[in-house]
Backbone as a ProteinNet text record, in pm:
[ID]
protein_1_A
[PRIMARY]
XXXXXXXXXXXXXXXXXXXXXXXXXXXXXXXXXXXXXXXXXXXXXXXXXXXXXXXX
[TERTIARY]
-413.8	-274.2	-259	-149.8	-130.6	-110.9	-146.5	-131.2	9.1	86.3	216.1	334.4	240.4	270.5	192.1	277.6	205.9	197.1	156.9	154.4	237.5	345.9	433.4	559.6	560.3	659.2	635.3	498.3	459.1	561.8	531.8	528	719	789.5	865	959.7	905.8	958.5	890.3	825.7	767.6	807.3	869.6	925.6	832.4	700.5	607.6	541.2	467.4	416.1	276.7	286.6	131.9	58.6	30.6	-61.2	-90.9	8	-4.7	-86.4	-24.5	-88.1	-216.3	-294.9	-431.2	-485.4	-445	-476.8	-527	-397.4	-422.2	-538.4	-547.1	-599.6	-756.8	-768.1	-946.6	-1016.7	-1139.3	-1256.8	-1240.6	-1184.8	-1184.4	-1026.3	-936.3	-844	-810.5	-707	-675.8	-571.2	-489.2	-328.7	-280.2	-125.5	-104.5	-95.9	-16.9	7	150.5	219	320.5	333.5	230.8	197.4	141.2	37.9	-6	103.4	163.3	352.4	421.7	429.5	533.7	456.8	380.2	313	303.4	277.2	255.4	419.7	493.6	662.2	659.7	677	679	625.8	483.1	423.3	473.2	533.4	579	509	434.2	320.5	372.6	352.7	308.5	217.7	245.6	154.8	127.1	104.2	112.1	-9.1	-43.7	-125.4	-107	-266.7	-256.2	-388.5	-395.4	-452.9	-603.4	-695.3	-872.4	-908.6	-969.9	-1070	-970.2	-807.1	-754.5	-718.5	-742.7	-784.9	-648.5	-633.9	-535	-584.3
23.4	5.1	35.2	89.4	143.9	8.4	26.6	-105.7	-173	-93.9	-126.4	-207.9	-187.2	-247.8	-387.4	-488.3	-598.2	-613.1	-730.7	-790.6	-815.4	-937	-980.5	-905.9	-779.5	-657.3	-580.6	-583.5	-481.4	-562.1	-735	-802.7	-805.2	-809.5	-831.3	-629.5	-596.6	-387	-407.9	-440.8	-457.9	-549.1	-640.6	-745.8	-831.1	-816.9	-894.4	-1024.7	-1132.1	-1184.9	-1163.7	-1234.6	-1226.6	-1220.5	-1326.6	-1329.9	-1239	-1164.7	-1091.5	-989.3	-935.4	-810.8	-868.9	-959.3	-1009.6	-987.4	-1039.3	-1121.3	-918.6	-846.2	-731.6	-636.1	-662.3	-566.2	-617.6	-771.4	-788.8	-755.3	-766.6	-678.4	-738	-840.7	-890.6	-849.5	-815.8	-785.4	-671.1	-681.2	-587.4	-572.4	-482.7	-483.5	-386.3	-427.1	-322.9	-167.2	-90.6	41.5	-11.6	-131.6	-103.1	-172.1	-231.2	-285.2	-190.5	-95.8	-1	134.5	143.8	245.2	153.9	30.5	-36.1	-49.8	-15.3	-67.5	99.8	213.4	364	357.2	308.8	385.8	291.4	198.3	86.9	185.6	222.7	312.1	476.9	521.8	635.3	705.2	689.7	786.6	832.7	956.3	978	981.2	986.3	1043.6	1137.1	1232	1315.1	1343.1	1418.1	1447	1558.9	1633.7	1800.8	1763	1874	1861.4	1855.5	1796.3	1794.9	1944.6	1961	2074.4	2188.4	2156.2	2260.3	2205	2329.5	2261.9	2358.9	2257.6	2365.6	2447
-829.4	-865.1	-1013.3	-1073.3	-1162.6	-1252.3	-1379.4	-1475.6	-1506.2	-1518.1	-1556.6	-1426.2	-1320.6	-1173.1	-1165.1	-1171.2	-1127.6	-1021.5	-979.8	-825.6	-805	-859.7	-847	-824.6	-917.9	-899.3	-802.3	-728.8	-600.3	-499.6	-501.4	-388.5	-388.3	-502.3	-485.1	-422.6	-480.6	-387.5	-242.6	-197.6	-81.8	37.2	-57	9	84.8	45.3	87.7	6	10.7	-93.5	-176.6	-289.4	-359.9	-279	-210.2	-123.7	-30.3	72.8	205.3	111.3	-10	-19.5	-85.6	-156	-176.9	-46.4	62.9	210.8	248.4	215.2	319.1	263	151.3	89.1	34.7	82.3	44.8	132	125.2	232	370.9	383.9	511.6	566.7	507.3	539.1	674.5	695.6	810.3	844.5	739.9	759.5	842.3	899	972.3	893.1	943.1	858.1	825.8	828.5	743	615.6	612.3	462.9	330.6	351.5	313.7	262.7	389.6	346.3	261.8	284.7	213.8	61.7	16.4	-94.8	-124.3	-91.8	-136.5	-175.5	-95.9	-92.7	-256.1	-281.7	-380.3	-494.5	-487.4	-589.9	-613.1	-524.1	-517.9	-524.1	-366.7	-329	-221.7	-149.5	-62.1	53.2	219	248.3	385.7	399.5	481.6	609.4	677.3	813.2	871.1	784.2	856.3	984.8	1077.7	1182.8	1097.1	1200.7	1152.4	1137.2	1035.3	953.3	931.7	892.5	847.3	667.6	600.6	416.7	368.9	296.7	171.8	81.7
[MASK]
++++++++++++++++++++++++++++++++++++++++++++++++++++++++

């Protein structure tokens, strides 16, 4: 996560809490895929899906 992004500012664009995203994102974690989108969209990432073994 980028420095200038806290937690608290993730959790609050995400609409999720401190915690869920600690919870989703430690080694034992296991979030759905809409926690992960909701936290890229928050960061203003992308993310896309080309077919297997085709390269840019």
């Amino acid at each position: 996560m980028p420095p200038a992004k806290g937690m608290s500012e993730l959790a609050r664009q995400t609409g999720l809490s401190c915690e869920q995203l600690y919870r989703s994102f430690s080694e034992e974690g296991n979030p759905t895929l809409r926690t992960p989108l909701a936290v890229m969209k928050a960061l203003g990432v992308e993310m896309s899906a080309r077919p297997a073994g085709v390269r840019k």
